[in-house]
VONU-964093 format. One record per residue (C-alpha): y, z, x. Coordinates in steps of 0.1 Angstrom, whole numbers, padded with zeros to 4 digits, always signed. Layout:
YZX...
This chain:
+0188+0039-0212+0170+0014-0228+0131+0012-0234+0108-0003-0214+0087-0035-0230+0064-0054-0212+0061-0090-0211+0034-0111-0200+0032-0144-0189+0003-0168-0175+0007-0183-0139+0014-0214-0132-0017-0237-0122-0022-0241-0085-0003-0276-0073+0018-0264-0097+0055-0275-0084+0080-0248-0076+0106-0240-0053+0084-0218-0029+0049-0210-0021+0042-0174-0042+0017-0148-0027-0006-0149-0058-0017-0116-0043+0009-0096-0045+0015-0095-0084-0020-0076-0089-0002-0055-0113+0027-0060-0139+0061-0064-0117+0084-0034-0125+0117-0051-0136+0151-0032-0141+0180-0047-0156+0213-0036-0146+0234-0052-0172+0254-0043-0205+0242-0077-0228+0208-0070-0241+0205-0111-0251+0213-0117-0217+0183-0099-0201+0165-0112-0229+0165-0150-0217+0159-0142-0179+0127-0118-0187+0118-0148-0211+0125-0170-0178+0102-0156-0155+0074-0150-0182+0075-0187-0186+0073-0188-0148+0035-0168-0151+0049-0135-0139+0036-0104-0158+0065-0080-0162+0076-0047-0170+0112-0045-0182+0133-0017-0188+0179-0025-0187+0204+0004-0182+0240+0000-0182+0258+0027-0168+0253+0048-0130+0235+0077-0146+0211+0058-0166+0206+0034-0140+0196+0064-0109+0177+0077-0139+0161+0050-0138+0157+0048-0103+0138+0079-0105+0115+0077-0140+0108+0036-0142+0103+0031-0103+0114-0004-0104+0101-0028-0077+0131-0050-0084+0165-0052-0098+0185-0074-0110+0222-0070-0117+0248-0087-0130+0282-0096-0109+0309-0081-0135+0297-0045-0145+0332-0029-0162+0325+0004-0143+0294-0001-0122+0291-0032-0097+0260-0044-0075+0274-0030-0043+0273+0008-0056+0238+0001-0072+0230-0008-0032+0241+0031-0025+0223+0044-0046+0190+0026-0042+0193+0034-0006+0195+0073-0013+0169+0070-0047+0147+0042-0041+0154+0024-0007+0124-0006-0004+0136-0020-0041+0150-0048-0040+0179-0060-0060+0192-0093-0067+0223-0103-0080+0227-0130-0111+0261-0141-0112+0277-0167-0140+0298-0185-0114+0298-0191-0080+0321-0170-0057+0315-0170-0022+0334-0140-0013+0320-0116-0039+0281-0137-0027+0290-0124+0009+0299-0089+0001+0269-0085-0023+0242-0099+0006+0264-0076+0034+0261-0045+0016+0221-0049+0017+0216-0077-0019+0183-0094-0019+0204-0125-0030+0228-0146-0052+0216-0165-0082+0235-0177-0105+0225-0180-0144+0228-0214-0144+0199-0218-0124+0168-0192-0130+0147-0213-0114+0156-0200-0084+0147-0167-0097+0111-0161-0095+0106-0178-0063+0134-0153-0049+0118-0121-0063+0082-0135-0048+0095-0135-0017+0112-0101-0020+0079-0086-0031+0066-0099-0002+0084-0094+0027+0079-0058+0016+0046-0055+0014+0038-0042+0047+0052-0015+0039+0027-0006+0014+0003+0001+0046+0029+0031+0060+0024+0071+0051+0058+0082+0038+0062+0100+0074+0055+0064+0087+0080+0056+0069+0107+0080+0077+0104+0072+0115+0109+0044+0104+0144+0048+0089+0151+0071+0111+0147+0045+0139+0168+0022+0122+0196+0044+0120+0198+0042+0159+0184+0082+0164+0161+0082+0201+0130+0091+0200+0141+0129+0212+0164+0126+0180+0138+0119+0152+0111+0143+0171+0141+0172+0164+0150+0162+0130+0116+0159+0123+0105+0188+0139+0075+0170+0159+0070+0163+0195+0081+0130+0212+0050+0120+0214+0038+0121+0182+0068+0098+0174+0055+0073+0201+0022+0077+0182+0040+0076+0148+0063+0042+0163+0033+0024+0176+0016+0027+0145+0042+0016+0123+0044-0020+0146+0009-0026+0143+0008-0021+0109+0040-0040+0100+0032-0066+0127+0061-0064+0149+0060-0049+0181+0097-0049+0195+0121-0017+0182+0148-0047+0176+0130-0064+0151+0113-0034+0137+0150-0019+0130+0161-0059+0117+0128-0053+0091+0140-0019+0079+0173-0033+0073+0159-0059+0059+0138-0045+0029+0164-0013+0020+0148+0014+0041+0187+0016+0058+0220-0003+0048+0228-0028+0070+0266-0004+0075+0245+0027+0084+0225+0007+0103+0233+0007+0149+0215-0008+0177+0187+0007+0184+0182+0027+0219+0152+0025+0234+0137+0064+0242
């Protein structure tokens, strides 16, 4: 594994252009960065990329699985960003094990070329999305968004949260009450909760959010039945 270094950057001035509008306030603190990737120079240039961008960043770059769900574990990363053409190692097994290690992270993909098939697999197996090198522009604006779509779910207690996945992986209300050893009502308590504080109040698009920011994989994902 390698060490962590952080990196800081200034922001951009407001009216400054860029490809998306940025929350400015959801980069209170450094951004947790992990690199999966096996060329240190590489990873160099992109974290030099965003700093220029005014993110302020905390890197850290593994290159094999048991550094990298190491890694999962000891850095915490809020984001990931992996290369397309790991020797041993590619971004669709990272996905499995975020969703079992660190679920809400988000990882991105940086690819050197465009391919549309290994694109579609990478964004069907759960990938934030598909940038290529060629233009890290892209980058920052991608990872603000990521950071924010999740942010809601910094308002959920990790119980919160496990109805949550537990929802999402199509189990009834009478289903999550039994795995989770609580009355059914407490679950309706638990549910109604979680859309007011998430700001969606349907059980379809509260299962399309969880799928949506890692808490399940879109293939463990089913439709959800409404108990």
């Amino acid at each position: 594994m390698v060490g962590a270094a952080a990196i800081l950057g200034r922001r951009p001035q407001l009216g400054a252009s860029t490809d998306a509008q940025p929350d400015r306030g959801m980069i209170a603190r450094p951004l947790r960065l992990l690199f999966l990737h096996d060329d240190a120079a590489d990873t160099e240039l992109v974290a030099e990329s965003l700093a220029r961008s005014g993110m302020s960043l905390v890197t850290e770059r593994v290159d094999s699985p048991e550094a990298f769900t190491q890694a999962l574990r000891d850095f915490a990363p809020d984001v990931v960003l992996s290369g397309d053409a790991l020797e041993k190692f590619d971004a669709c097994e990272a996905l499995e094990v975020m969703h079992d290690v660190r679920p809400t992270a988000a990882l991105i993909v940086l690819a050197g070329a465009v391919d549309r098939y290994s694109a579609a697999t990478f964004v069907r197996a759960g990938a934030e999305d598909f940038v290529l090198r060629t233009n890290l522009h892209r980058l920052a604006p991608t990872i603000e968004c990521a950071l924010s779509v999740r942010r809601p779910l910094e308002k959920l207690t990790p119980r919160q949260m496990e109805v949550l996945r537990l929802m999402a992986a199509g189990l009834t209300t009478p289903e999550i009450a039994r795995r989770l050893n609580l009355s059914g009502k407490t679950i309706e308590t638990h549910r109604g909760e979680i859309m007011k504080r998430v700001g969606i109040h349907d059980l379809v698009g509260l299962v399309r959010y969880a799928v949506r920011v890692g808490l399940v994989s879109p293939q463990r994902s089913e439709a959800p039945v409404v108990s």
